[in-house]
C-alpha positions in Angstrom: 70.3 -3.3 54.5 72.5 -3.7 51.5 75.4 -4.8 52.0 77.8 -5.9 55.2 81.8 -5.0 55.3 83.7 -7.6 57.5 86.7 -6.8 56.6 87.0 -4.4 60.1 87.5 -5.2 63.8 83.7 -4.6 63.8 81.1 -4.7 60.7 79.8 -2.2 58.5 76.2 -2.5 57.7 75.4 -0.1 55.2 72.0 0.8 53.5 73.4 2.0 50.2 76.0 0.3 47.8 77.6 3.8 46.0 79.4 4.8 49.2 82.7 7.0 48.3 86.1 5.4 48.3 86.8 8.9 51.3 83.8 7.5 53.2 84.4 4.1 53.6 87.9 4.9 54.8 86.2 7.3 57.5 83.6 4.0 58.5 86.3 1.6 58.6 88.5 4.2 60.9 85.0 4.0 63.2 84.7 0.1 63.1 88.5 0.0 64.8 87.7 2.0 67.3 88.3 -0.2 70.3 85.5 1.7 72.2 83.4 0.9 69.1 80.1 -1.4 69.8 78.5 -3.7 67.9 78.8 -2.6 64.7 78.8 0.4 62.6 75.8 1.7 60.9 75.7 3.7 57.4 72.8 5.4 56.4 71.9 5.7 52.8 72.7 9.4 52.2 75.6 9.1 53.3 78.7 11.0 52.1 82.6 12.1 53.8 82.5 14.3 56.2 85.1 15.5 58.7 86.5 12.2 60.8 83.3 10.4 60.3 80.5 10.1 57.2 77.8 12.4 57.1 74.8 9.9 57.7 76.6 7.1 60.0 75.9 5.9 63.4 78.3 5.2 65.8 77.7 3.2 69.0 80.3 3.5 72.2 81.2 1.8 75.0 81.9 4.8 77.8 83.3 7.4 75.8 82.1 10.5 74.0 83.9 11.8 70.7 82.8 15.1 70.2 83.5 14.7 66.3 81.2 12.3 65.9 78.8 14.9 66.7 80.1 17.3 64.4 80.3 21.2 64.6 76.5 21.8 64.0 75.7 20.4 67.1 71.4 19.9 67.7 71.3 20.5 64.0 68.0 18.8 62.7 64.5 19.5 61.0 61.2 20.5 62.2 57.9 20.2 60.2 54.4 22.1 61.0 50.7 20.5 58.8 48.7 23.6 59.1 45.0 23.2 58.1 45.3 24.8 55.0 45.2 22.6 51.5 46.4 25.5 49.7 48.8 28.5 48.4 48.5 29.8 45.3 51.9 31.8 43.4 51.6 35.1 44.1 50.7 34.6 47.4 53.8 32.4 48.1 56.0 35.2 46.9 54.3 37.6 49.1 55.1 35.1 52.0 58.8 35.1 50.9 59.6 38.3 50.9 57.8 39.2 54.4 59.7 36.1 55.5 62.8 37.3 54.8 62.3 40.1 56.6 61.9 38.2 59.9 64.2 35.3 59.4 67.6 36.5 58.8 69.8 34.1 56.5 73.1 33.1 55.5 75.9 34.9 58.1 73.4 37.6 59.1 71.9 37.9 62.4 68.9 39.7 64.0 70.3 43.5 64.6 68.5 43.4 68.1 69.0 40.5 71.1 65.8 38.7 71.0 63.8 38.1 74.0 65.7 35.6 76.5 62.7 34.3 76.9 63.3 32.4 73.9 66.4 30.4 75.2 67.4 27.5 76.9 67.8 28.2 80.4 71.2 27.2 82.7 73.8 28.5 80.3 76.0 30.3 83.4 77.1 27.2 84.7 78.5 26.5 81.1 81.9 27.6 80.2 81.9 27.9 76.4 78.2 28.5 76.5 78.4 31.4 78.4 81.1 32.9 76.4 79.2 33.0 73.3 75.2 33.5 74.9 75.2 37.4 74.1 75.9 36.5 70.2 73.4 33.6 70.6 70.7 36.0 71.5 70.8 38.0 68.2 71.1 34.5 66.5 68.1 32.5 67.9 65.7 32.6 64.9 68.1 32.6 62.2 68.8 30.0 59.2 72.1 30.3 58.6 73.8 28.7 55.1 74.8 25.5 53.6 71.8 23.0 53.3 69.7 25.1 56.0 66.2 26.0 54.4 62.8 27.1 55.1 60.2 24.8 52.9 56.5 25.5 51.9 54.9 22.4 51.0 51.7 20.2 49.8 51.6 17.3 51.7 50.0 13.9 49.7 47.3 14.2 53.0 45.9 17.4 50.8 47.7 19.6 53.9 50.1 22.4 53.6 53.3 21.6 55.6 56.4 23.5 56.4 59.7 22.5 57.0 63.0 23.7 58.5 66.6 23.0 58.8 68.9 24.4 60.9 71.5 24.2 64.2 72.9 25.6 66.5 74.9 28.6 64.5 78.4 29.7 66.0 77.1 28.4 69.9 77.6 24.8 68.5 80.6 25.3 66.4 82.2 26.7 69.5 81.3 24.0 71.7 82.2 21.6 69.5 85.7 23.0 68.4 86.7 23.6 72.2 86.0 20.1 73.1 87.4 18.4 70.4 90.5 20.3 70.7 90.6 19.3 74.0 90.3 15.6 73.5 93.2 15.9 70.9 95.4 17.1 73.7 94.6 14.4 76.0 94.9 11.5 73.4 97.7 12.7 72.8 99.4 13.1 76.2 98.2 9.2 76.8 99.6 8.4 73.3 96.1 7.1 72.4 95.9 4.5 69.1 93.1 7.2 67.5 95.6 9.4 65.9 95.1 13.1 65.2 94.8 12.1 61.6 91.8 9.8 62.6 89.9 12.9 63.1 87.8 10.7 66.2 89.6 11.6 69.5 87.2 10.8 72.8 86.5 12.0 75.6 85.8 9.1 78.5 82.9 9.3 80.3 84.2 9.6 83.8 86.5 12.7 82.7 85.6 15.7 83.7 86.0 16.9 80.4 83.2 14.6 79.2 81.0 15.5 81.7 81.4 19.2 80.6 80.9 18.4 76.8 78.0 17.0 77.5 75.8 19.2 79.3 77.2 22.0 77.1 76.2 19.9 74.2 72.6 19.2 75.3 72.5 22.9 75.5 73.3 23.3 72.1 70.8 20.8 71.1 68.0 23.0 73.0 69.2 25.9 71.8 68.7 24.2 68.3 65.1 23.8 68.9 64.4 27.3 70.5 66.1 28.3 66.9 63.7 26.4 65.0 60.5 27.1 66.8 61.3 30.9 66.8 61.6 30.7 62.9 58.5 28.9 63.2 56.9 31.3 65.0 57.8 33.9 62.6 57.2 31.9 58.8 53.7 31.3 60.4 53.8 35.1 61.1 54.3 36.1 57.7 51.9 33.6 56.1 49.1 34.8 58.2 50.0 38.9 57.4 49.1 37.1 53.9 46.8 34.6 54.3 45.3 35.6 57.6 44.8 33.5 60.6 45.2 29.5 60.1 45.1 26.4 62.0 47.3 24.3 62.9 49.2 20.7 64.5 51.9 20.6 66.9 55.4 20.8 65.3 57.6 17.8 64.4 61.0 18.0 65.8 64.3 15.5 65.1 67.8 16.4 65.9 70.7 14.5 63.9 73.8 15.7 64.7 73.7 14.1 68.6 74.8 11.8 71.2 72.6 10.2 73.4 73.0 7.1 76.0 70.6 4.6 75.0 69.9 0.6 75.4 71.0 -1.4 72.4 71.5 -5.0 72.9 71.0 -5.2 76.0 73.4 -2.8 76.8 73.7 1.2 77.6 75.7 2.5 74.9 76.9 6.0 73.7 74.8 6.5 70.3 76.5 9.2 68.3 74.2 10.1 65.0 76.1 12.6 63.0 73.5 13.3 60.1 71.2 10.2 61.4 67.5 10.5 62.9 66.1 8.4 65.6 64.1 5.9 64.2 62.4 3.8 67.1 59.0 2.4 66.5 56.3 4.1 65.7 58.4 7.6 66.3 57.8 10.1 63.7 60.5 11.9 61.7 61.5 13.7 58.5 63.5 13.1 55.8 63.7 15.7 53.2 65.3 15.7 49.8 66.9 18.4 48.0 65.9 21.4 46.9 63.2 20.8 43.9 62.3 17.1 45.0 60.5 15.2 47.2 60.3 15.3 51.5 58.6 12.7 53.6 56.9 12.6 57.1 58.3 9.0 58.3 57.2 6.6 61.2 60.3 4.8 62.6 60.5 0.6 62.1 62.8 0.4 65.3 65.0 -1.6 63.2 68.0 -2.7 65.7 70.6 -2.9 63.1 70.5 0.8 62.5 70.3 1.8 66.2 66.7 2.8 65.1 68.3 5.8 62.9 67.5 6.7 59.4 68.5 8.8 56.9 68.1 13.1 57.2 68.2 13.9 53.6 68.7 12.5 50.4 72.7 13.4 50.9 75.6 14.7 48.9 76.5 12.8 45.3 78.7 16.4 44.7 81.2 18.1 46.9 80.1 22.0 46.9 82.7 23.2 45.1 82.7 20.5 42.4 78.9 21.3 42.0 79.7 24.7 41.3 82.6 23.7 38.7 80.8 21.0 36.9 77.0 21.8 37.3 75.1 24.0 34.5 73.2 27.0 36.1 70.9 27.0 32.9 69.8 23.5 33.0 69.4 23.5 37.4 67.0 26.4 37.2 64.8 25.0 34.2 64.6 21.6 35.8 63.0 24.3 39.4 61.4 26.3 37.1 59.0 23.5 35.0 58.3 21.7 38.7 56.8 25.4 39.5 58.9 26.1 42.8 59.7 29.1 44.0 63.3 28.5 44.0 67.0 30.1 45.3 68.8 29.3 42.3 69.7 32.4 41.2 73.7 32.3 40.8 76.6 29.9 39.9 77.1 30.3 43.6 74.2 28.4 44.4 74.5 25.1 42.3 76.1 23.8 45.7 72.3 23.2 46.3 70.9 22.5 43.2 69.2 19.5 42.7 71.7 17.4 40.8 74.6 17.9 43.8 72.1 15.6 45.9 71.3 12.3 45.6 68.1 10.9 43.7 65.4 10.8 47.4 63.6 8.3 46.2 66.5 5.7 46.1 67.4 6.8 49.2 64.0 6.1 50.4 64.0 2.8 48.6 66.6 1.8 50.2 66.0 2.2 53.8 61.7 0.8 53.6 63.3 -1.4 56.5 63.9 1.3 58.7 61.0 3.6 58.2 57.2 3.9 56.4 56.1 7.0 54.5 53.6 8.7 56.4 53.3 11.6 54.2 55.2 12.8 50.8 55.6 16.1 50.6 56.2 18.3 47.4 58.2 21.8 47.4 56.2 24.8 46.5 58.4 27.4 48.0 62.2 27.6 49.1 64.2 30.3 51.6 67.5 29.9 51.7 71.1 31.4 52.9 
């Protein structure tokens, strides 16, 4: 931990000392809370968001607030070691381009329903679920934009990994619009002290309401996972029509964008992680940087004053649109191109994800050696992205 604000109804612990003047604002809104418990916990990628930072952890006391999940509900990484030590250039093109074949990106979808095999079952007894299941069909296996990526790796254990980012597409952005519009409307018709502006209105737990978000959300959180494992299923699929048949290890899979119940402190709390991995002891995770850097396969410390959470990236230093303004295309492919990674860098467009809009990873990782151990340190080799 770096550094503890006490200025708040409750305390800020914080793992990082460059936190934004927009973020801080949004942690001290969370330490008022009067359902807030504890403290509040900031990760050290962490960055503004929408009500709440990216990267924070927030604790309640019988209430849900959807925001604090955010719109990507489930959103979260999963990472496969297969058994081979490695890939060489051409071959990792030839891996792209079959890949994107399969693994639609950006807004696109798959032009057929996949199998429903593939999803989560019980979505009929879910109203916004069911609304938008047909559309989830041709989406299941898809990357979507924004930070989302595929990631061919070498792993420091001499294995070659990959990696993936992704939600819950337009399922979870529905689910998570619908219910926080609906705890804005009944704040509001109790006259609630977490104003609109606040961007944190809460759902309590005995509501009905709350009960609905929550088994909608856990749906979206599975359906998260199906989305990852089919893309899986289908990057190992086009590195075997290359490479031919492999070996390998059973996937790593962390959510964080999330509520859970859980018992901190002796008590059973409402953990909201809204860009935040689980972290208990010994639990492995991921934490990757940004595109061009560094990724690690963590083991969790358990520490309690993070709610056992860690970072999930190395986090924003650059709002997209300032990266676009103020970054040099030039200069953020050469730094890709002398690391040798295949790269999706092609446009001005794209310097949202360039390496400089991201924080250095390795203080990031430097500054949370409390709250996780390195396990593995993976280097890129090949990117897909929206």
């Amino acid at each position: 931990m770096k550094k503890v604000v006490s200025t708040e109804n409750r305390p800020i612990k914080m793992w990082l000392t460059d936190l934004e003047d927009g973020a801080l604002a949004q942690a001290k809104n969370l330490a008022n809370l009067p359902f807030a418990f504890k403290h509040i916990a900031i990760m050290p990628d962490s960055h503004q968001g929408y009500g709440m930072p990216i990267g924070s952890i927030l604790a309640s006391k019988q209430v849900v607030v959807p925001n604090a999940v955010g719109v990507d509900i489930g959103c979260g990484m999963c990472s496969l070691r297969t058994h081979l030590t490695s890939i060489d250039k051409d071959d990792l093109k030839k891996i792209l381009s079959i890949a994107r074949t399969l693994i639609p990106v950006g807004k696109n979808s798959h032009d057929e329903r996949q199998e429903e095999a593939l999803m989560p079952a019980g979505h009929e007894d879910l109203k916004i679920v069911s609304r938008g299941y047909h559309k989830a069909l041709k989406q299941v296996g898809t990357l979507g934009g924004g930070n989302h990526f595929v990631e061919i790796q070498q792993g420091s254990d001499g294995y070659i990994w990959v990696m993936i980012h992704s939600g819950s597409r337009n399922l979870g952005y529905s689910v998570a619009k619908y219910y926080n519009d609906l705890a804005i409307a009944i704040n509001e018709r109790f006259h609630s002290v977490v104003t609109k502006k606040m961007e944190l209105a809460f759902l309590p737990i005995e509501m009905q309401e709350a009960k609905d978000y929550w088994k909608e959300m856990n749906y979206c959180i599975e359906f998260a996972l199906a989305n990852r494992k089919h893309m899986m299923t289908n990057m190992v699929k086009a590195m075997e029509e290359v490479l031919g048949e492999f070996g390998r290890e059973e996937i790593i899979n962390k959510s964080h964008n999330f509520a859970a119940w859980e018992k901190h402190f002796g008590e059973s709390v409402i953990v909201h992680r809204k860009g935040a991995t689980k972290a208990e002891l010994g639990e492995l995770g991921m934490i990757p940087g940004s595109q061009g850097t560094s990724s690690y396969i963590v083991r969790g410390l358990g520490n309690t004053d993070s709610f056992a959470s860690c970072s999930h990236g190395a986090g924003r230093r650059m709002g997209r649109k300032q990266a676009q303004r103020e970054l040099n295309l030039e200069e953020e492919v050469a730094l890709l191109d002398e690391k040798g990674v295949l790269h999706a860098i092609r446009h001005k467009s794209d310097l949202d994800e360039a390496t400089s809009a991201y924080k250095d990873i390795e203080q990031v990782m430097q500054n949370q050696t409390d709250l996780v151990e390195v396990v593995v340190k993976l280097e890129p080799l090949a990117v897909l992205k929206g």
